[in-house]
MIDO-985601 format. One record per residue (C-alpha): residue in one letter; x, y, z. Coordinates in steps of 0.2 Angstrom, whole numbers, plus 5000, padded with zeros to 4 digits. Example, Ala and Ser with C-alpha at 12.3 -4.5 7.8 and 13.67 -1.06 7.14 Angstrom:
! MIDO-985601
A506249785039
S506849955036
This chain:
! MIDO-985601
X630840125565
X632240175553
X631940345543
X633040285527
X632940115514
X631040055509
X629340035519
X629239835516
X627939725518
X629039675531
X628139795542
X627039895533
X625339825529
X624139935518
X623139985502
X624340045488
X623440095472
X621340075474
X620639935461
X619640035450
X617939955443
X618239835431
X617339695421
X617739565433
X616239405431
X616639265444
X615839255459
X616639185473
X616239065486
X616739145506
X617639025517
X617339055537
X618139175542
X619339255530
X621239315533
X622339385522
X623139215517
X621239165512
X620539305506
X622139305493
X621839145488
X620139175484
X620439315474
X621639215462
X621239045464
X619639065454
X619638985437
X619139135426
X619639275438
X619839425430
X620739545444
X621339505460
X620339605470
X621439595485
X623039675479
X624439685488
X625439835498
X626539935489
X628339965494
X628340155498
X630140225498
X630640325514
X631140465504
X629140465497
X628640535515
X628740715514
X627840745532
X627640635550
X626340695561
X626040625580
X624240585587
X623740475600
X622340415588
X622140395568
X620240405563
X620240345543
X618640405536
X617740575538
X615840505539
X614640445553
X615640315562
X617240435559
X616740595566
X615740505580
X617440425582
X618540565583
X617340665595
X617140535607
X619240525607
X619440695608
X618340735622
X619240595631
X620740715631
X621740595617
X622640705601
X621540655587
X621840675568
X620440615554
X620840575539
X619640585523
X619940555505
X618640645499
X618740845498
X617440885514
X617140765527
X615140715531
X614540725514
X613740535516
X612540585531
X611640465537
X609840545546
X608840405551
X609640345568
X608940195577
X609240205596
X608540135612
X608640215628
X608840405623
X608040505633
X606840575622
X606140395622
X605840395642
X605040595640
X603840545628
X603340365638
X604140245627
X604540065633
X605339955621
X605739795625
X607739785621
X607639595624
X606539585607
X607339695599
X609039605599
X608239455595
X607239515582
X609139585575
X609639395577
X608239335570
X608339425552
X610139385554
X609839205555
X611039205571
X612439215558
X612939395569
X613939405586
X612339445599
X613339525610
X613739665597
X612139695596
X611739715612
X613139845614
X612339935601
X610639915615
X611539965627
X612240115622
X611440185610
X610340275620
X611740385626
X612440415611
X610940505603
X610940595619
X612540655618
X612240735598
X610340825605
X611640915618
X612940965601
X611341005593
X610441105606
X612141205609
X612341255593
X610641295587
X609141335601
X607741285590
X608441135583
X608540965593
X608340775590
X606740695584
X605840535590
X604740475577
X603540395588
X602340335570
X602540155570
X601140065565
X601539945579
X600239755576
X600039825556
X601339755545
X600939565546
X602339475551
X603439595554
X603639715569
X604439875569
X604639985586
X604940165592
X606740185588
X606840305575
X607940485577
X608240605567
X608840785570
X607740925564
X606841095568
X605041115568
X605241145549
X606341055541
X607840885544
X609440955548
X611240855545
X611540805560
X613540785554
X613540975550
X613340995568
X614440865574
X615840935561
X615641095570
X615840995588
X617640915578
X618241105578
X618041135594
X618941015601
X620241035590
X620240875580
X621540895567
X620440855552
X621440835535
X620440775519
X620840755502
X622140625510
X621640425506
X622540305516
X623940205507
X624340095522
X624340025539
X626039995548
X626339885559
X627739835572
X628739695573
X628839635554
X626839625553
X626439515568
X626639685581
X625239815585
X624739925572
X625440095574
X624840215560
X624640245543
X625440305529
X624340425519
X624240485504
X623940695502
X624140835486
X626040865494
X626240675495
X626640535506
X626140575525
X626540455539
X625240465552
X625940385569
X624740345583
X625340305600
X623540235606
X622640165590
X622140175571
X620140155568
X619540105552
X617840195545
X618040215528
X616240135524
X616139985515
X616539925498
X614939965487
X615740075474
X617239945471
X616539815455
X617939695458
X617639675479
X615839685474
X615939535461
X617039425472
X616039455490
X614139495485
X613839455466
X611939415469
X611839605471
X612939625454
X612139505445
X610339575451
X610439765456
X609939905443
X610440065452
X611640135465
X611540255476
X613140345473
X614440315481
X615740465474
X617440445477
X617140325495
X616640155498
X618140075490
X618439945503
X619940055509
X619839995526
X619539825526
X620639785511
X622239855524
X621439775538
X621439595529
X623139615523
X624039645541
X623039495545
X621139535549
X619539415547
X618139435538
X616339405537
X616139265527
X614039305526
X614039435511
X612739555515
X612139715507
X610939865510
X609739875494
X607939945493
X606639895481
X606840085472
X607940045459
X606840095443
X607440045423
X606540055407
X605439945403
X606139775396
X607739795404
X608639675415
X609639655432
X611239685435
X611439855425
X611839935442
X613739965437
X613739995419
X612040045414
X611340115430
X609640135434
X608540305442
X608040285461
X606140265460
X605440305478
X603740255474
X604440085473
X604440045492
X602540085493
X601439915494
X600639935475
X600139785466
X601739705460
X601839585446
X603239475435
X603739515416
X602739365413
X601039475419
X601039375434
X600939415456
X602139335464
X602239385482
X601339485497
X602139665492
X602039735511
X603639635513
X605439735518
X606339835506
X607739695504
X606339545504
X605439635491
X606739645480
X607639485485
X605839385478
X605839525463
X607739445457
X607039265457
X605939315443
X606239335423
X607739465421
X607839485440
X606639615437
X604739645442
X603439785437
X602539905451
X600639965446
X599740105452
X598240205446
X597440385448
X597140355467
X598940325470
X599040475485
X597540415494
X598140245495
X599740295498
X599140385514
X598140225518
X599740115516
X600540225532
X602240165527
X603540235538
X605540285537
X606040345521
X604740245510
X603740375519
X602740525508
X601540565521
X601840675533
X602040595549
X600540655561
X601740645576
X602840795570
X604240705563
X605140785547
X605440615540
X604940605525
X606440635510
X604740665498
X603240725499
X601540725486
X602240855478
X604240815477
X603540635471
X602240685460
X603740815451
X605040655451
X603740545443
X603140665430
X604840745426
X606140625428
X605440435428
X604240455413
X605340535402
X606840405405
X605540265401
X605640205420
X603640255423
X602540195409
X600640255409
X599240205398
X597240255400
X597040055400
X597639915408
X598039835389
X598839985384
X599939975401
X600539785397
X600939835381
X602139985385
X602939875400
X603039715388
X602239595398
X600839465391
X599339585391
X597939435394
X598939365409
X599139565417
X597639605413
X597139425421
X598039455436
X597339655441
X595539595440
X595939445452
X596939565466
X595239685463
X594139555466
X595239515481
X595239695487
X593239705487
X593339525495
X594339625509
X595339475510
X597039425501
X596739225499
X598239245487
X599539295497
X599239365513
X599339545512
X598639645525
X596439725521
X597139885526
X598239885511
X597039785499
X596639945487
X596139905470
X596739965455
X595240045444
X595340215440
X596540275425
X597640345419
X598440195424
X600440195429
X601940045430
X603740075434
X605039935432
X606039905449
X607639805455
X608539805468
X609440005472
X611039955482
X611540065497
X612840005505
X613739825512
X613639785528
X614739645528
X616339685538
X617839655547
X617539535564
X617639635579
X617539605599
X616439705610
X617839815612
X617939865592
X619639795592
X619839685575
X620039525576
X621139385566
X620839235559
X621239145575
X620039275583
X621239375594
X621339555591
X622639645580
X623139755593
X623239935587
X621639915576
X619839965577
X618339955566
X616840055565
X615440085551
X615239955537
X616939915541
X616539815554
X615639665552
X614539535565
X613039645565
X611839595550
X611939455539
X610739405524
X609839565522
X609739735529
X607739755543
X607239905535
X605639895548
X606639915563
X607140085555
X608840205557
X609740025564
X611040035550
X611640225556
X611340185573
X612540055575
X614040145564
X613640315576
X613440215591
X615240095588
X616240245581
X616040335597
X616540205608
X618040165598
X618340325599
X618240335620
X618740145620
X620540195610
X620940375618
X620640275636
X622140145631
């Protein structure tokens, strides 16, 4: 290419100026699956639409590029699927620079990693039935996922995790990766949930796994340069060629990134971008009160480039929210980006749950996304959690696993991200003096401070007690074990939505990572990893088949990484 004149659109394909959040209020309807021409049309076509989400590449002058640096492959985003990435290319012998636009790289770690195969599994005798698992991934996903993705993420995951216990092991002798064999395997109804879940720790405390792998980037000599946000991807032959780089943007300026074997995209999503958000997942807009936040990532940087030099999309939105996202009592869904709300933790435990109008309205041992998903069908999208003075008892009782978990696990596991203690401390000096937690030495008194109909509350806690002495919920379903009544005060409420995590909704890609078009042949050049890819989840996120989420970005972003360094 020519070093004087303009980078057109011609040939140069990318992000420009990020959309910052705005007040945008039109949902969108998705049309299968999405290129750049109809993504752009939905973005403006939209009576009502207050920013075009989209965009469009800037033209960058020539004269704007103050630097050109030379790599076989471009890794865009510093997180899981990134480093994973860049590691796997670099051990393959390839020159590897990753790119970040935030000021350290691995500051959004991931520690729950779900895996089959590892070899921790076969040294502790566990058989998982991979088969089930990947149907049980179809099978939340409604099918509306590419199986053979999931099945890559089967087959190799196992290894994967292998690989990070040796980068573990060899930089730290006491510390290694962790099988959290705990699953309460035939106890949470309808739901299975199966051996799958690492984590790296010692035999005190969780470790980042990332801090080590970052270490492992070093010494291979990744170039790592952060504080530097892609602006672009370029692209050969006016657009319609491979994808050769990207042009970056750093402190000094402009910096062209070419690479001979392949650009891959991991920048994470699109959570923290209101405009994307409102367009592709407004149900989580309308009816999400807190985030967890996302900092200066999560913009859609990725996907947004990849869409404009021609990519596909999802046309399933799909987010990650747990039922943690606690508000003051009275408030509404939907505050997640203006107002937002404090992550409650206690709110994934299985405590009487009831509407704003006093009432139950579902079996509360459900999933994370199912419990909030039946919460935002209710009066301001909203629902109230009770509990009384026997909560940690019954909270050991409930054995919830993953992160819901505040119970040590038996089997050795540092799972847990809090404890009695580190709850108890939340509770008391965070969520009762923001108004999220309301207590109250009777059951009136409670109703009152949450602003629900005090006869029907009251009603509706003396029904699920005479179900818990019954042994038996004839209501809805819930499992004996987790029948424990609410009778001894003070008595205690918090009121929870939905906390949004992530999206999950993505670019389509082959088993090979490459991305794909609208016609579904791959762009060649391009790779996706992370939340930037797509075909894996749809509808919700299976909390109960646990680390599944990090597993499959880890898992995709190091063979992207061999898969590109190989070329």
């Amino acid at each position: 290419m020519g070093t004087k004149g303009m980078l057109s659109r011609r040939g140069f394909l990318g992000l420009g100026a990020l959309v910052a959040a705005g007040t945008a209020t039109v949902g969108l309807a998705s049309c299968a699956p999405q290129s750049a021409a109809d993504a752009k049309k939905e973005a403006s076509a939209v009576e009502g639409a207050a920013v075009d989400w989209l965009g469009a590449p800037e033209e960058i002058a020539e004269s704007a590029i103050v630097e050109t640096v030379e790599a076989d492959v471009v890794v865009v985003g510093g997180g899981n699927g990134g480093m994973f990435a860049a590691a796997a290319a670099a051990e393959e012998g390839a020159r590897v620079v990753l790119l970040e636009k935030t000021p350290q790289i691995g500051a959004n770690c991931r520690e729950w990693i779900g895996a089959l195969g590892s070899s921790m599994q076969a040294e502790k005798g566990v058989e998982v039935d991979k088969n089930e698992v990947i149907e049980q991934l179809c099978f939340y996903a409604s099918h509306r996922c590419d199986q053979r993705l999931i099945r890559l993420w089967a087959d190799h995951s196992g290894e994967t995790v292998d690989w990070l216990d040796d980068v573990v092991r060899e930089q730290d002798s006491n510390a290694y990766v962790f099988l959290e064999t705990d699953t309460g395997v035939g106890d949470h109804g309808s739901y299975r949930t199966y051996a799958m879940q690492h984590n790296v720790q010692n035999d005190d405390e969780k470790l980042k796994s990332l801090n080590f792998v970052a270490r492992k980037l070093d010494d291979l000599g990744v170039e790592v340069r952060v504080s530097t946000a892609m602006e672009q991807l370029e692209r050969a032959d006016g657009g319609q060629g491979r994808v050769t780089g990207v042009i970056a943007k750093s402190s000094e300026g402009m910096v062209r990134f070419n690479a001979s074997k392949g650009v891959i995209v991991a920048t994470g999503g699109y959570c923290a971008n209101l405009d994307m958000m409102t367009a592709k997942n407004k149900v989580a807009v309308d009816h999400c009160t807190a985030l967890e936040a996302p900092g200066e990532s999560n913009y859609g940087d990725g996907i947004r480039a990849a869409l404009w030099a021609g990519a596909a999309m999802d046309e399933q939105p799909t987010v990650m929210v747990f039922d943690r996202g606690g508000v003051p009592a009275g408030a509404k869904g939907g505050c997640a980006y203006t107002q937002p709300g404090i992550m409650t933790h206690i709110g994934s435990q299985p405590f009487l749950k009831v509407n704003k109008d006093g009432e139950r309205f579902c079996n509360e041992s459900v999933p994370y996304d199912f419990m909030y998903a039946a919460g935002s069908l209710e009066r301001d999208g909203v629902y109230c959690e009770v509990w009384d003075a026997n909560w940690v008892e019954q909270v050991e009782q409930f054995h919830t696993l993953a992160c819901s978990r505040i119970i040590p696990s038996p089997t050795g596991g540092q799972v847990q991200i809090f404890n009695v203690e580190s709850e108890t401390g939340m509770i008391e000096e965070t969520l009762i003096p923001a108004g999220v937690v309301v207590e109250s030495d009777t059951l009136e008194g409670l109703a009152s401070k949450l602003q629900v109909p005090e006869e029907a509350f009251v009603k509706t806690v003396e029904r699920y007690n005479e179900l818990c002495a019954l042994g038996k919920d004839e209501d809805f379903g819930k499992e004996s074990y987790r029948m424990l009544p609410i009778d001894t005060p003070p008595y205690r409420a918090a009121t929870i939505g939905g906390q949004l995590l992530c999206t999950l909704d993505g670019l389509r890609v082959n088993a090979d990572l490459q991305v794909l078009d609208s016609n579904h042949d791959p762009i060649p050049g391009l790779y996706a990893a992370g939340n930037d890819s797509g075909g894996f989840f749809a509808n919700n996120y299976p909390e109960l088949l646990p680390g599944i989420a990090c597993g499959r970005t880890i898992t995709f972003g190091r063979l992207a990484g061999k898969t590109v360094a190989g070329l």
